[in-house]
Each structure stands twice: as structure tokens, then as C-alpha cells.
C-alpha positions in Angstrom: -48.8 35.7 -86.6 -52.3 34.9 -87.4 -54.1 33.6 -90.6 -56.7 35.0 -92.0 -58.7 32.6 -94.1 -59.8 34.2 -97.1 -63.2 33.0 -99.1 -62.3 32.9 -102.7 -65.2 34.2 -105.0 -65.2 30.7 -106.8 -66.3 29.2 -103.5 -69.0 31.8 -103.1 -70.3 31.6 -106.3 -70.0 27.2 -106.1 -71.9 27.0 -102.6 -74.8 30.0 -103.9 -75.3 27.6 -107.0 -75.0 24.1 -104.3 -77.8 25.7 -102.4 -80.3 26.6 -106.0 -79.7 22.6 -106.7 -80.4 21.7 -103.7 -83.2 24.0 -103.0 -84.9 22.7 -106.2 -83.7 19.0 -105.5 -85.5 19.7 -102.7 -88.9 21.2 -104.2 -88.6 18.4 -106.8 -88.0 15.5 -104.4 -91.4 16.7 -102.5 -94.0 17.5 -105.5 -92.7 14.2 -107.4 -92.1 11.8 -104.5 -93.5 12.6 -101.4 -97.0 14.6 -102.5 -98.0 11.3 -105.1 -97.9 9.0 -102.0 -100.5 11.6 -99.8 -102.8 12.4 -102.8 -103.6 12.1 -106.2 -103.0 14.7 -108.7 -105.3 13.3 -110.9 -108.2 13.1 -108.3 -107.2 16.7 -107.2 -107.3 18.0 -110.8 -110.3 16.6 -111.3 -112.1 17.9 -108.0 -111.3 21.5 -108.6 -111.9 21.1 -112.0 -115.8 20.4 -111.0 -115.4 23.8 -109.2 -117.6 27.0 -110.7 -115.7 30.3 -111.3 -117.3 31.5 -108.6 -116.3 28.7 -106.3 -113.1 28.6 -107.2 -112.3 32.0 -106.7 -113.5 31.7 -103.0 -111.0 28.8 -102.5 -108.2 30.7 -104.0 -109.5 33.8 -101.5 -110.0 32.0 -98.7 -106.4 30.8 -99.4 -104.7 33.6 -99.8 -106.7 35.1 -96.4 -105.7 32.2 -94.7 -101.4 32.4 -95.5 -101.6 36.3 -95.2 -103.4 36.6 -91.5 -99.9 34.3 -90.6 -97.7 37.3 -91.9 -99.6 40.2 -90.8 -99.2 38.1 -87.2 -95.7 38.2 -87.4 -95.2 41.3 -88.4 -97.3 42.7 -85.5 -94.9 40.4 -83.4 -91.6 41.5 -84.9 -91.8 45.2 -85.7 -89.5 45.7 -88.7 -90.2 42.8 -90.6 -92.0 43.3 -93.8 -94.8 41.6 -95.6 -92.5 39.4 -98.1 -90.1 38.5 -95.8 -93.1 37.3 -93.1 -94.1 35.5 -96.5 -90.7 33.8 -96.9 -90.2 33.2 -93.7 -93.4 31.8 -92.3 -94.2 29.5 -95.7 -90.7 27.9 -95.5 -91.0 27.0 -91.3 -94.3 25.7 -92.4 -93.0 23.6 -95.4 -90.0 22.0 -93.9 -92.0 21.1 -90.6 -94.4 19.2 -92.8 -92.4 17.3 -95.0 -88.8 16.7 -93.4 -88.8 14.1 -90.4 -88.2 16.0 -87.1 -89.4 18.6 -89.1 -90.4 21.1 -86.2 -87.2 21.4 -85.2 -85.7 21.7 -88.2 -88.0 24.1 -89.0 -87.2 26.6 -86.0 -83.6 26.5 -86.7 -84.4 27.3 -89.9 -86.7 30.3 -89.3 -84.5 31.2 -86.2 -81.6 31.6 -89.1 -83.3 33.5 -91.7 -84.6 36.7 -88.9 -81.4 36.9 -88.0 -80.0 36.9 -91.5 -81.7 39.6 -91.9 -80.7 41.2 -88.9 -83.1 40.6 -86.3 -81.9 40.2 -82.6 -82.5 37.1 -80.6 -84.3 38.4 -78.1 -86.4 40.1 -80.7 -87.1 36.6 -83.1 -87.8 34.9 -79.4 -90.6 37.4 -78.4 -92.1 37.1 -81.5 -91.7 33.3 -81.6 -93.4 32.7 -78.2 -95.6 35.5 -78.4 -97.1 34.2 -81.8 -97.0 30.5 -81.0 -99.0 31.3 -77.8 -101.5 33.1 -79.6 -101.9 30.5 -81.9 -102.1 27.4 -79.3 -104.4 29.9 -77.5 -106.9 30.7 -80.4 -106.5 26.6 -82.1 -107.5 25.0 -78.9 -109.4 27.7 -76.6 -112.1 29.0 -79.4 -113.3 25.5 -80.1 -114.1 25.3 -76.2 -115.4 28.6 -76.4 -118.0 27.7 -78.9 -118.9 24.9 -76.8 -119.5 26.6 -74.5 -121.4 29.1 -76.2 -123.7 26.1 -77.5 -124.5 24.6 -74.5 -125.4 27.9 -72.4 -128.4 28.6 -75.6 -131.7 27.3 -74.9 -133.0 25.0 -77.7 
């Protein structure tokens, strides 16, 4: 006869508040410990501070273009995945590969996990893992040769 191990909803309810601590232990750790010894707040605050209205709202748009070409790359790549979770998905990879040591691979396991939480298949979050990251190598390393290129075939 076989036991079936049955997940109390104490446990459920412990581990889904474990994860919020640690999830903001986490966010905490980084903004508090980590980002003081790369920069200084008060340098930071005091650059964008300096900033017109006008150029500050092209930083904050060229930001937001920036994080949302990611997500409308994935979701070209993985047909079924919406807009926040792209979001979700894409800024957490990028966060943890960052910050946490070995973070690249941490990071894919990571992202690997949450498609197929949400019910992706792994051929599917492979496709659109290679497909995206060859894209990516292609367009970070062959436009800069491109332009190169482009500069030394126009007459001065």
C-alpha cells in the first residue's frame, strides 16, 4: 500500500510567506548593500536632479523603450506569452544575472522555471531562449561592425 504525502495548508501558506521574506530580504540586501558599493545615491540624486523636465522625461522614455523592445522580443519568440509576464520574466533573468555570483546560470534556471510555471513547454522556452539570445549576440556585436564598415566605405 502506498502513501500519499499530503501538503497541509499551514505549510503552503508558511513556504508562500518564506518566499515574500525572502524575496524582499533579497531586494533589501541589493538596494542597501550591494548598489552603495557600485554607486552613490547621493551623487545619482544629485545628477538627475540637474536634469530639465524635458530631459528627464527622455531618460525615463528612453528607459521604458529600452525594457519593453526586450518583452515584445520575447513575446514574438514565445507565442502565448503576454506583455507582463515577458515583463516579469525578462526583468527578474536580468536582475539575478547581475547581482548573484554565477548569476547567468542562476538566472536561466530561473527563467527556465517561471515559462514553465506558467505552462510553457520545453521545447517551446528553448526556441525562444536560443532564438532571442542569438538575435541579441547577433545585433550587440554585428551592428557595431556594420557601422564600421559603413564608415570606412564613405568618402571624407
Amino acid at each position: 500500500m502506498t502513501q500519499v504525502a499530503v501538503e497541509h495548508p499551514s505549510r503552503k501558506k508558511l513556504v508562500k510567506y518564506g518566499r515574500i521574506v525572502l524575496s524582499v530580504g533579497v531586494v533589501v540586501a541589493i538596494f542597501a548593500l550591494i548598489i552603495p558599493k557600485i554607486a552613490n545615491y547621493s551623487s545619482v540624486f544629485s545628477t538627475v536632479g540637474k536634469l530639465t523636465a524635458v530631459q528627464l522625461l527622455v531618460v525615463i522614455g528612453a528607459m521604458i523603450f529600452n525594457l519593453v523592445t526586450y518583452w515584445w522580443q520575447m513575446q514574438a519568440a514565445l507565442p502565448g506569452l503576454t506583455l507582463a509576464q515577458a515583463a516579469v520574466n525578462n526583468q527578474t533573468g536580468t536582475t539575478i544575472a547581475n547581482i548573484v555570483p554565477g548569476g547567468g546560470v542562476v538566472s536561466l534556471g530561473v527563467v527556465i522555471e517561471m515559462f514553465r510555471s506558467w505552462g510553457f513547454s520545453r521545447s517551446d522556452i528553448g526556441l525562444e531562449i536560443s532564438t532571442s539570445g542569438i538575435w541579441n549576440s547577433f545585433m550587440k556585436l554585428g551592428l557595431p561592425v556594420a557601422a564600421l564598415v559603413r564608415l570606412l566605405k564613405t568618402p571624407c
